[in-house]
Residue, then its C-alpha position, 0 to 999 in steps of 0.5 A: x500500500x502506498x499512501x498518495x497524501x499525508x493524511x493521518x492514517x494507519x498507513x502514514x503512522x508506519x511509513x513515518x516510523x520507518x517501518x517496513x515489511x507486513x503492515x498488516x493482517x486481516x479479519x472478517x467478522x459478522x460481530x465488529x463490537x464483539x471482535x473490537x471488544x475481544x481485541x482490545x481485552x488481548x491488548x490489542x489498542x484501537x487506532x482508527x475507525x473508518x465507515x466506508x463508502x458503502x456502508x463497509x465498517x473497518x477497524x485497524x488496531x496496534x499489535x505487538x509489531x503487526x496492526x490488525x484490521x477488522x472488517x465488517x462483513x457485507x455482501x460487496x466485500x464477500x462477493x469480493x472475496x469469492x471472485x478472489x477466491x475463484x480466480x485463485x482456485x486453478x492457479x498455476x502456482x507460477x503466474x505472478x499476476x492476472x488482470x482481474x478486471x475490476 
């Protein structure tokens, strides 16, 4: 991910702090204060909330050397995932890029 302003964001904080490598990992879930509250009783600290265009919910939290971002499941974002998901199933385990068309 390559931020293209300087806003505050997940992204920038990393960037600034000179960090570099997996920035972060993601979750799907169906319960967003359920998980939030789960992660932040592990230690886990909230750091940016967004409501997205589309009614997408994200949640990105501070862990010990990896965020986490917790996603709010919706049908846009999980038929994402299974167009993802079907181009994969006859990978050939050598093609680095396809053009999905989006």
């Amino acid at each position: 991910i390559q931020p293209l302003c300087d806003s505050p964001s997940p992204y920038t904080e990393y960037m600034k702090a000179g960090i570099q490598g997996l920035h972060h990992v993601q979750f799907t879930t169906d319960d967003m204060d359920g998980a939030i509250a789960k992660a932040v009783a592990n230690g886990l600290d909230p750091a940016c909330i967004i409501d997205g265009t589309g009614g997408g919910k994200y949640t990105y939290l501070r862990g010990p050397g990896v965020w986490f971002e917790v996603m709010e499941a919706n049908e846009g974002l999980m038929g994402l995932f299974a167009f993802i998901k079907s181009k994969c199933e006859n990978w050939d385990g050598e093609t680095l890029i396809e053009d999905f068309g989006l």
